[in-house]
FITIRO-379044 format. One record per residue (C-alpha): x, y, z. Coordinates in steps of 0.02 Angstrom, whole numbers, padded with zeros to 5 digits, always signed. Layout:
N
XYZ
...
end
This chain:
713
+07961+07127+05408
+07943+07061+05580
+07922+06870+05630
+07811+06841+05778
+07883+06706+05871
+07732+06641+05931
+07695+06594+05746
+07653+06414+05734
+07780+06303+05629
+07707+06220+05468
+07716+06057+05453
+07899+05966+05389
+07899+05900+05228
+08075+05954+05145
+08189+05820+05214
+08371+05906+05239
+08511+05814+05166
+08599+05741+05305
+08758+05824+05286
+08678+05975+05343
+08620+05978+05497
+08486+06113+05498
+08442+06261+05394
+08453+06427+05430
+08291+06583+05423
+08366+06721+05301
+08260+06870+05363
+08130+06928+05200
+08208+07092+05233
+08393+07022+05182
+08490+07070+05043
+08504+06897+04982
+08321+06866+04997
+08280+06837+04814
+08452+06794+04762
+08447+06577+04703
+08549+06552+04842
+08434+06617+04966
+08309+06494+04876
+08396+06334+04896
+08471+06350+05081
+08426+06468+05219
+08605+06583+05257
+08621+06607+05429
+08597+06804+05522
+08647+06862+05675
+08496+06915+05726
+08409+06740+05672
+08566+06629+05733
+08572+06611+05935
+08689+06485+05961
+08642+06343+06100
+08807+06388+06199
+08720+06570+06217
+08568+06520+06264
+08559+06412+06449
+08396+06449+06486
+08334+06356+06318
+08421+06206+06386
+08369+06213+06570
+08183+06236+06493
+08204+06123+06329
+08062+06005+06311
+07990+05876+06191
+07849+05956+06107
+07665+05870+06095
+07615+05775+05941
+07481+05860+05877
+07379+05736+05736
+07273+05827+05614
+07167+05747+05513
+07179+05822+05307
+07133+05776+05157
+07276+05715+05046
+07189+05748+04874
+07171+05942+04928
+07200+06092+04819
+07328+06203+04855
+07335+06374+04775
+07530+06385+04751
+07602+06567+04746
+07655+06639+04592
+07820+06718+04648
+07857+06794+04806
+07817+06956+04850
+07954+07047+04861
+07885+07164+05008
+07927+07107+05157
+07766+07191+05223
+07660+07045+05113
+07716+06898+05200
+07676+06856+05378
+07676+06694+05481
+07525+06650+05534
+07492+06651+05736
+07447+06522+05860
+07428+06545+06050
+07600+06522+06146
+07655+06372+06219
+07752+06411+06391
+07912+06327+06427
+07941+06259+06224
+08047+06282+06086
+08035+06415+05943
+07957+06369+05807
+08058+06367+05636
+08023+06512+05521
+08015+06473+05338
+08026+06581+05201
+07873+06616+05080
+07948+06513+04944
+07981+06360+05081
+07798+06370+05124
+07732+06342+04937
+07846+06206+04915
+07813+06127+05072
+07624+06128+05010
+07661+06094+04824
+07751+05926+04923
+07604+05890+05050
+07490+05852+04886
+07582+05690+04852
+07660+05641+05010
+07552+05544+05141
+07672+05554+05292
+07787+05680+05349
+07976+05634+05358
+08064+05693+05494
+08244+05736+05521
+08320+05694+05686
+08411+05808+05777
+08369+05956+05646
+08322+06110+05746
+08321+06289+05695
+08378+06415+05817
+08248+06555+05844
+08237+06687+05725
+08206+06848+05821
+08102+07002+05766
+08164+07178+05808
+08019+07229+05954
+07955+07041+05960
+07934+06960+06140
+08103+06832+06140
+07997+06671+06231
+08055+06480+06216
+07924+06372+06111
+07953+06213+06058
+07864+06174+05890
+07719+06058+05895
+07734+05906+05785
+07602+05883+05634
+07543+05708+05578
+07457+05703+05428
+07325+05568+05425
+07260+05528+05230
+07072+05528+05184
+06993+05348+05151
+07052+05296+04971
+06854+05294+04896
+06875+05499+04922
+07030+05520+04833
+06978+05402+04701
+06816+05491+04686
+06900+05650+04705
+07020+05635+04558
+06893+05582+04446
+06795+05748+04474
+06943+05827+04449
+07016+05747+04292
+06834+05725+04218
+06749+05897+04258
+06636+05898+04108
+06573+05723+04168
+06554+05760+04347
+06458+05903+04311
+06351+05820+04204
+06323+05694+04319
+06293+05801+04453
+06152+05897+04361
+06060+05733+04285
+06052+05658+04472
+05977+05804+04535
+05850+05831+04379
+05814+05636+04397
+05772+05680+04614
+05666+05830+04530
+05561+05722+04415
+05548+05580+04522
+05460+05690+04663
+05346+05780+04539
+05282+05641+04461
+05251+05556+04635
+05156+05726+04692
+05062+05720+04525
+05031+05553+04471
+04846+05518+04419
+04751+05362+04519
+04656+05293+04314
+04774+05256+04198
+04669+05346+04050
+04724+05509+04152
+04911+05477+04145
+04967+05612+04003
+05122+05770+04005
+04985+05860+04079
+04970+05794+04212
+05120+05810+04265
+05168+05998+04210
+05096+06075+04376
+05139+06152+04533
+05119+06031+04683
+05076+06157+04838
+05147+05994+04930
+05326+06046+04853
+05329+06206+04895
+05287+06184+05100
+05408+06045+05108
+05552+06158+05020
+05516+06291+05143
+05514+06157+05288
+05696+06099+05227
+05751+06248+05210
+05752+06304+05384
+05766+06145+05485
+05948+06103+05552
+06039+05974+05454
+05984+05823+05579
+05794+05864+05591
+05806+05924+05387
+05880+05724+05356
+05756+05641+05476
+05629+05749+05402
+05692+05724+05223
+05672+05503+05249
+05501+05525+05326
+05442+05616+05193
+05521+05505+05052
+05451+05349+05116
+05297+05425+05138
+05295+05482+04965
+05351+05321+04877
+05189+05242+05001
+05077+05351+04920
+05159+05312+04763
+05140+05108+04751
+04969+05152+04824
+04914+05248+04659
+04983+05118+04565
+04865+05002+04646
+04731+05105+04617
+04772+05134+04424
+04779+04925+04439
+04617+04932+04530
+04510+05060+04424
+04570+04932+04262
+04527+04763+04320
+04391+04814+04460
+04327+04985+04410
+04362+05058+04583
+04498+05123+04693
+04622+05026+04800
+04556+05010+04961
+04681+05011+05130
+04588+04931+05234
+04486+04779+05143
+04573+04753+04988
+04734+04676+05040
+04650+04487+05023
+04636+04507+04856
+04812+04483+04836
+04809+04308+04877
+04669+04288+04749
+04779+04369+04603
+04922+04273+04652
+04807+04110+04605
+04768+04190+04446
+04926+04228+04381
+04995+04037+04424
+04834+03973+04336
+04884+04105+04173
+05075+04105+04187
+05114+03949+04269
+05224+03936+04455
+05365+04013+04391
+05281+04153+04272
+05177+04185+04440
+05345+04197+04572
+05440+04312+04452
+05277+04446+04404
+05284+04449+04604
+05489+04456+04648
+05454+04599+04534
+05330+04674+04608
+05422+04656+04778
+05570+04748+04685
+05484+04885+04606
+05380+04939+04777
+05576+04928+04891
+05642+05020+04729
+05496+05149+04725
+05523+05198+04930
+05714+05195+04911
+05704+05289+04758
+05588+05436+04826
+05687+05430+04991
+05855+05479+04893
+05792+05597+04810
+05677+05690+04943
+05861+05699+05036
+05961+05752+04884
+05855+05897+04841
+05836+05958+05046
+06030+05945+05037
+06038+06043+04898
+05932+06183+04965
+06039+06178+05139
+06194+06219+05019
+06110+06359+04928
+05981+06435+05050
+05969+06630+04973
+05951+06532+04817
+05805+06416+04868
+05725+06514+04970
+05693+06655+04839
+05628+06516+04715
+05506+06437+04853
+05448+06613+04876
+05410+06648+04693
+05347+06476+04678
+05237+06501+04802
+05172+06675+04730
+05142+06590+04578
+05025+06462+04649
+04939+06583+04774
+04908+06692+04608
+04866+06530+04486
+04759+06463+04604
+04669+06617+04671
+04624+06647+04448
+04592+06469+04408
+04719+06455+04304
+04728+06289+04184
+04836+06190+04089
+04710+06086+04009
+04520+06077+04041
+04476+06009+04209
+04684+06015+04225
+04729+06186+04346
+04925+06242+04369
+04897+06236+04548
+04866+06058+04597
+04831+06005+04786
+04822+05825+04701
+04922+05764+04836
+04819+05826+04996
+04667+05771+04891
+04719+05597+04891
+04769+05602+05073
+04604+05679+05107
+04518+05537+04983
+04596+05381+05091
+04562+05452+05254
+04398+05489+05221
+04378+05284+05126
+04460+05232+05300
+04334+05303+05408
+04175+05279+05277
+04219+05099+05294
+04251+05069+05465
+04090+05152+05485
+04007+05051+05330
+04070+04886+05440
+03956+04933+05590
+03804+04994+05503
+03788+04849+05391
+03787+04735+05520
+03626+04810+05574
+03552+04811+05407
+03583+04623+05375
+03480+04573+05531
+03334+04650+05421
+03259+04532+05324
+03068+04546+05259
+03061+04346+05221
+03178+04281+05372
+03022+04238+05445
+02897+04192+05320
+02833+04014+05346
+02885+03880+05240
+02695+03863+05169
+02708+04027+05108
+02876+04025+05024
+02871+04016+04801
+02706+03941+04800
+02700+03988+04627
+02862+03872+04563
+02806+03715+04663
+02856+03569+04555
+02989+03657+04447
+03155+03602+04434
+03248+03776+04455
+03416+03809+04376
+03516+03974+04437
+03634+03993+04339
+03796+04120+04331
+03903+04158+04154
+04068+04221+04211
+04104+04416+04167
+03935+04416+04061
+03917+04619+04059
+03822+04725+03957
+03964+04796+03851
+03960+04591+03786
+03805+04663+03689
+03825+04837+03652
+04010+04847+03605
+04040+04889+03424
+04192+04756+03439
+04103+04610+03533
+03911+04658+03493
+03903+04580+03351
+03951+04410+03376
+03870+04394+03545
+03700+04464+03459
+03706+04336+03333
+03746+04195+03464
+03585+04278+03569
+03463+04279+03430
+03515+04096+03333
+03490+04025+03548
+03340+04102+03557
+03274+04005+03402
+03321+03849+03476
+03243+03887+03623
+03063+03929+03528
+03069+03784+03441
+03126+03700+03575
+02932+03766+03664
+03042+03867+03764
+03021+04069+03792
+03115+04194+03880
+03098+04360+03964
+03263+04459+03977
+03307+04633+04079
+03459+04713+04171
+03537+04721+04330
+03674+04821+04399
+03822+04750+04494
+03893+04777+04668
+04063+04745+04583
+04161+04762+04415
+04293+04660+04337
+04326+04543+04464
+04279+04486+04651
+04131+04379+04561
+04093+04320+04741
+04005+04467+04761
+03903+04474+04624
+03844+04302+04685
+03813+04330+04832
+03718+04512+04810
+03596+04405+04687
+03557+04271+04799
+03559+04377+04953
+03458+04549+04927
+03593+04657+05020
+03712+04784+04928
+03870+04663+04942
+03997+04779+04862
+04161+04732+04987
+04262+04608+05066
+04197+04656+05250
+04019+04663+05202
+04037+04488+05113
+04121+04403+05273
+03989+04494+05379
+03865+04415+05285
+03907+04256+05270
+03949+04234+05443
+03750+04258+05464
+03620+04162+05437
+03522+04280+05295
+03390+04195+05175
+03470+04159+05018
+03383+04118+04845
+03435+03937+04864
+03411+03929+05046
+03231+03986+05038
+03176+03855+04913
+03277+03728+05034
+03175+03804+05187
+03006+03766+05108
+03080+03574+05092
+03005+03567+04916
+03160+03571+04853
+03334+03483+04868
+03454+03602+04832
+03632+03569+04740
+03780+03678+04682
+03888+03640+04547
+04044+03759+04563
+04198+03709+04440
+04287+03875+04493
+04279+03810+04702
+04453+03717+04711
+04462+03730+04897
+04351+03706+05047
+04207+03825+05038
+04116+03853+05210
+03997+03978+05126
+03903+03820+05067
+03808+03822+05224
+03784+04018+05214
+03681+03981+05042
+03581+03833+05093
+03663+03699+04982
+03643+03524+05024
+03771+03447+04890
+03899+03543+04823
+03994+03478+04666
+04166+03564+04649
+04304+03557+04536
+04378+03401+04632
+04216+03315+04596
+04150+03333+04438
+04279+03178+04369
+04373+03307+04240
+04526+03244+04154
+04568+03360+04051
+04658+03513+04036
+04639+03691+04112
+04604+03822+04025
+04687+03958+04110
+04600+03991+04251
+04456+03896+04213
+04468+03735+04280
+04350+03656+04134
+04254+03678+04000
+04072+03764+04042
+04007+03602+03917
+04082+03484+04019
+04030+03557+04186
+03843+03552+04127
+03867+03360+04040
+03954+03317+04229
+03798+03395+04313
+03672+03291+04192
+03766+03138+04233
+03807+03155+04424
+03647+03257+04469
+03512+03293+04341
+03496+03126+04276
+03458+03031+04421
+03285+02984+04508
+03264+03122+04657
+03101+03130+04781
+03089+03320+04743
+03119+03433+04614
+03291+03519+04610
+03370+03691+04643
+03530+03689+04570
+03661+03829+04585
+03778+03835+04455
+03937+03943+04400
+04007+03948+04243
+04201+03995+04222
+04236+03977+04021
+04226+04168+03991
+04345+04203+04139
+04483+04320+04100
+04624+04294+03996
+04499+04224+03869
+04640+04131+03808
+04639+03999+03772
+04445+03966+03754
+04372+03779+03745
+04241+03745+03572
+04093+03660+03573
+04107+03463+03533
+03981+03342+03494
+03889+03300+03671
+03934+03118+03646
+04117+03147+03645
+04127+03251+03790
+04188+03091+03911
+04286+03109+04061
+04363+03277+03966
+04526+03217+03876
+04438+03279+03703
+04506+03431+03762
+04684+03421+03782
+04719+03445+03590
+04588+03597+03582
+04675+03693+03732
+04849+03656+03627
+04763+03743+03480
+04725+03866+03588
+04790+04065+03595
+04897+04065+03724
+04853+04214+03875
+05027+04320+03805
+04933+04334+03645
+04825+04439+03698
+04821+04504+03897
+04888+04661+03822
+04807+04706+03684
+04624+04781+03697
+04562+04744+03540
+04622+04572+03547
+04544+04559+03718
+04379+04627+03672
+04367+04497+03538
+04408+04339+03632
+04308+04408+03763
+04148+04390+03639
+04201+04217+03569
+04204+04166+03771
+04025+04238+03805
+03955+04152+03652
+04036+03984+03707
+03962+03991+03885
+03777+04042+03818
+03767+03910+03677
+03827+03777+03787
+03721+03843+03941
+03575+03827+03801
+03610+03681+03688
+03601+03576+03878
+03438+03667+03928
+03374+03610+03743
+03433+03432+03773
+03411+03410+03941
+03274+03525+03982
+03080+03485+04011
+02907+03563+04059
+02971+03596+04211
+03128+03673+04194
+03152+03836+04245
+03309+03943+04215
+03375+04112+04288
+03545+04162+04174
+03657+04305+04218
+03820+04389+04225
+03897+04415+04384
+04006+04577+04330
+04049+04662+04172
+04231+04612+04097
+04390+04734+04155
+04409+04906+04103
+04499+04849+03980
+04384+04764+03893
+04229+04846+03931
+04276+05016+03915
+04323+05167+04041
+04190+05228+04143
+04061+05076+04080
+03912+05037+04181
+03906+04904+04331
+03747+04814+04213
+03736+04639+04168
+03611+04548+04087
+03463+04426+04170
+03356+04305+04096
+03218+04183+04143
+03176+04040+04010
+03039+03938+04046
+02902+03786+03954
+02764+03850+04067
+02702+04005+03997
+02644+04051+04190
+02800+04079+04248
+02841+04206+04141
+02652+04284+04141
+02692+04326+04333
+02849+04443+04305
+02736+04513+04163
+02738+04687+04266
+02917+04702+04270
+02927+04760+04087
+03064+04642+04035
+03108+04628+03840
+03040+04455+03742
+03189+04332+03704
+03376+04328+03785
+03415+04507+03726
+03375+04638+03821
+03325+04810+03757
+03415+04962+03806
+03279+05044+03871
+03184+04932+03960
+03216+04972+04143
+03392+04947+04273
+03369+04877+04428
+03512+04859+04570
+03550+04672+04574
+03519+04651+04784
+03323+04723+04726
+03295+04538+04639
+03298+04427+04774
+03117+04498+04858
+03060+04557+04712
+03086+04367+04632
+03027+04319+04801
+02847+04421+04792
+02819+04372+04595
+02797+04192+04644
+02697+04176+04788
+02800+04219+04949
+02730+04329+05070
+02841+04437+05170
+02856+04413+05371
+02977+04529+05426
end
């Protein structure tokens, strides 16, 4: 066999002893080739051996070769030969360009080589002998030229590769499990982004065993993109994905406690709302940890998708035939399930677009309410009774002390629920006894709410206002006007003083001017000292015994209007104040051993059931003490309008439950209730099911009209 003496020299790692000064190239085509001899030292040929005396020109042209560094990997598998071949045709060198004016590279034997590599696995530096050199083995017909051997350095990989390297390789079972869970975990973590439901009664396996068309084009993207643009691509759309993911958790939140979708654009306020209700449930700490995890969860969420969105495009790089014949039967199968309709489950198809739905759903809420912003600022200029002389304002209630009055989360479900019907029912029909023999009566009917489960604001101020106040834009737009209000139209006809009693305003409130309120009475000045009751700053009996004492009971010049809002039957209904005898109320310290009694808000905030029931026991506090005052404190002249601002949370009320609430008007003067006689409203507190729904804005000009104002638009 013929050695090329351009062949490059392998790298040194068999130090000679250093009695020997070099080795000497037996020729694979010797004799002695496979003897042991030949094995442990190199015997010297003729035709291999050129002595330096023989040679001048190697001396005249003898130069130090470069030092070539090469980076390898130290923990690197090497593939050791079996036995030599014992054809000489088998084994060749290897050939590198030639390096003029250099010295011939060494030429090692087949079994040198393998244990030169067998030794490069465990070594980290090469150890040179100085002074060594091998004179140049010549092949019959081979080109004689003078190359000096570059020099090798072997650099070692960073030790976190060969550590992780050599646990692959002396756990391979493991590894490979490992390997196979991540990438099952990436799978499952971007399907159930692609097809996670925005209502949590939706969430089920069905759901989730589709095929995302969103998948499929983003395979095929990664698939073809360079690895650069595939990674770029890859974090883009993991981040986007774990966005749209903590966005359908908010609106699973959302549809729950409001019974409505997050929205992008006006709902992010809220947050600093919720934030004050879970300090006045859970306390400052309980309230900082539910939101360091909430931080955590959304950072884990967008890291989370991100990995995996880059795993699986990685994956598909590695194995393109592979991937791209599964995206291209995945994609017949949804072109096919699609085109037939094709379900899982009713209402459930194989082929889901669930993704570019949503997309679709929040551009489209974007635009509808940037456009809702401009178009209802034109609408709330319209008013038919802005302009209505004073004269001519509720002639018909001149001389009545007027009491609007608002039960907290008083909904309709509160009497029709199989769970909370009954109690409240009972509570309705023994108040409306007290309020017949009492000479009272009472005309009752429903209204439906511009909002659900929360955001009570709105309620209010769609009551009081007569405009469709159903979001945070249209409420600010609002009261940054100067609309006629309920209370501000008795206060224009100067009739009237007008006063708000508000235990649930614990801050400064510039909307007071908005509603036409001369006093306001907050939570900082009703004298309460005693306990909260979870988010309720008092006791709804205490409120109304504050409001006879600071307000009612007084002398006044005019009748009053008084505006007030009653917070017992806020959520968590827990724990929930009891009635106590109306001379012990005090300054409100009777309390501080009932709200120790109490349930505490972990009792019951996740169970339903629980919920629904202390829900009821809430609603029937609030009415009885809303009418044991009215039978104390009321007279001839008293006039009260009663009504829920929203129905309770999803939770509580039931998926998919109306937006009603319930209205009364109790009166003495049997003429105030003969003039709503046309609106077909049911005898007593309890309304009927059938009487007839009207949207709650419609009350304001239709209460408006009934007694005695005449429109002036």
């Amino acid at each position: 066999m013929s050695f090329n003496t351009s062949s490059r020299q392998l790298s040194k790692t068999d130090e000679a002893p250093e009695d020997v000064p070099s080795q000497e190239v037996t020729p694979l085509d010797s004799p002695e080739a496979g003897t042991p001899e030949a094995e442990t030292a190199e015997t010297e040929t003729p035709e291999a051996s050129v002595p330096e005396a023989e040679a001048p020109e190697a001396d005249a042209a003898e130069a130090e070769a470069p030092e070539v560094e090469v980076e390898v990997e130290v923990e690197v598998e090497v593939e050791a030969e079996a036995e030599a071949d014992p054809e000489p045709e088998a084994a060749e060198a290897p050939e590198v360009p030639e390096v003029p004016e250099a010295k011939a590279p060494e030429t090692e034997t087949p079994e040198a080589r393998t244990a030169e590599a067998t030794t490069s696995e465990t070594e980290t530096s090469e150890t040179e002998t100085p002074g060594a050199e091998t004179p140049e083995a010549e092949s019959p017909g081979a080109e004689a030229s003078d190359v000096d051997a570059p020099e090798v350095t072997v650099t070692p990989r960073p030790r976190r590769w060969r550590v992780w390297g050599g646990w692959r390789e002396k756990y391979p079972v493991a590894a490979r499990v490992l390997w196979w869970t991540t990438t099952a975990v990436a799978l499952a973590v971007v399907v159930v982004a692609l097809l996670m439901p925005t209502q949590a009664d939706k969430v089920r396996v069905a759901a989730f065993v589709r095929l995302p068309v969103e998948a499929i084009f983003g395979a095929a993207l990664l698939i073809v993109l360079p690895r650069r643009p595939r990674i770029a691509l890859a974090v883009l759309a993991g981040l986007g994905l774990g966005a749209l993911t903590v966005v359908n958790f908010l609106d699973i939140g959302f549809n729950e406690y409001l019974g409505r979708g997050f929205n992008v654009v006006l709902d992010w306020s809220l947050f600093s709302d919720a934030q004050g209700y879970l300090q006045d449930t859970f306390g400052k700490g309980g309230a900082f940890g539910i939101a360091a995890l909430a931080v955590t969860l959304v950072i884990a969420v967008l890291a989370l998708t991100t990995m995996s969105v880059i795993r699986l495009g990685n994956l598909a790089a590695r194995n393109t035939e592979t991937a791209t014949r599964t995206t291209l039967v995945l994609a017949i199968v949804w072109v096919t399930c699609a085109a037939l309709g094709v379900q899982y489950a009713p209402g459930i198809p194989i082929a889901s677009e669930h993704t570019m739905q949503a997309l679709q759903f929040k551009t489209e809420q974007v635009r509808r309410t940037l456009r809702d912003e401009a178009e209802f600022a034109k609408i709330a200029k319209k008013d038919d009774f802005a302009d209505t002389p004073p004269d001519q304002l509720l002639t018909g209630l001149r001389g009545k002390d007027m009491m609007i009055t608002f039960i907290e989360s008083y909904g309709r479900s509160a009497i029709e629920d199989p769970v909370m019907a009954p109690g409240v029912d009972a509570t309705l029909t023994a108040e409306n006894e007290k309020l017949t023999q009492a000479g009272f009566a009472a005309k009752s009917g429903w209204l439906t709410s511009a909002t659900y489960g929360g955001s009570s604001w709105l309620g209010h101020s769609t009551f009081m206002s007569g405009l469709w106040i159903s979001n945070q834009q249209r409420y600010r737009t609002v009261t940054a006007g100067e609309r006629l209000t309920l209370p501000g139209a008795f206060k224009k006809t100067g009739a009237w003083d007008t006063v708000g009693v508000m235990p649930g305003i614990q801050k400064a409130w510039p909307e007071q001017k908005f509603y036409g309120i001369d006093k306001l009475y907050d939570s900082h000045k009703l004298g309460y000292k005693g306990p909260k009751f979870s988010w309720s700053t008092m006791p709804d009996q205490y409120a109304l015994t504050a409001f006879e004492r600071l307000v009612h009971s007084k002398k006044h010049d005019k009748p009053l209007m008084s505006t007030i809002i009653l917070t017992s039957s806020h959520q968590p209904w827990a724990p929930i104040p009891t009635l106590v005898p109306q001379d012990q109320v005090g300054d409100g310290s009777i309390y501080n051993a009932i709200e120790k009694a109490g349930k505490k808000p972990g009792d019951i905030i996740t169970d339903s059931t629980k919920s629904k029931q202390e829900y009821g026991k809430s609603i029937q506090y609030s009415v009885s003490s809303l009418i044991n005052y009215l039978v104390k404190y009321g007279n001839k002249n008293t006039v009260l309008i009663f009504l829920g601002d929203h129905q309770p949370i999803a939770r509580v009320s039931g998926n998919h439950a109306s937006r009603d609430v319930p209205v009364s008007i109790v009166a003495k003067d049997p003429k105030v209730l003969d003039k709503i006689a046309d609106w077909n409203w049911a005898d007593g507190l309890q309304p009927q099911q059938d009487i007839p729904v009207w949207k709650m804005n419609d009350f304001r000009d239709r209460f408006l009209t009934a007694y005695g104002s005449t429109p002036a638009p």
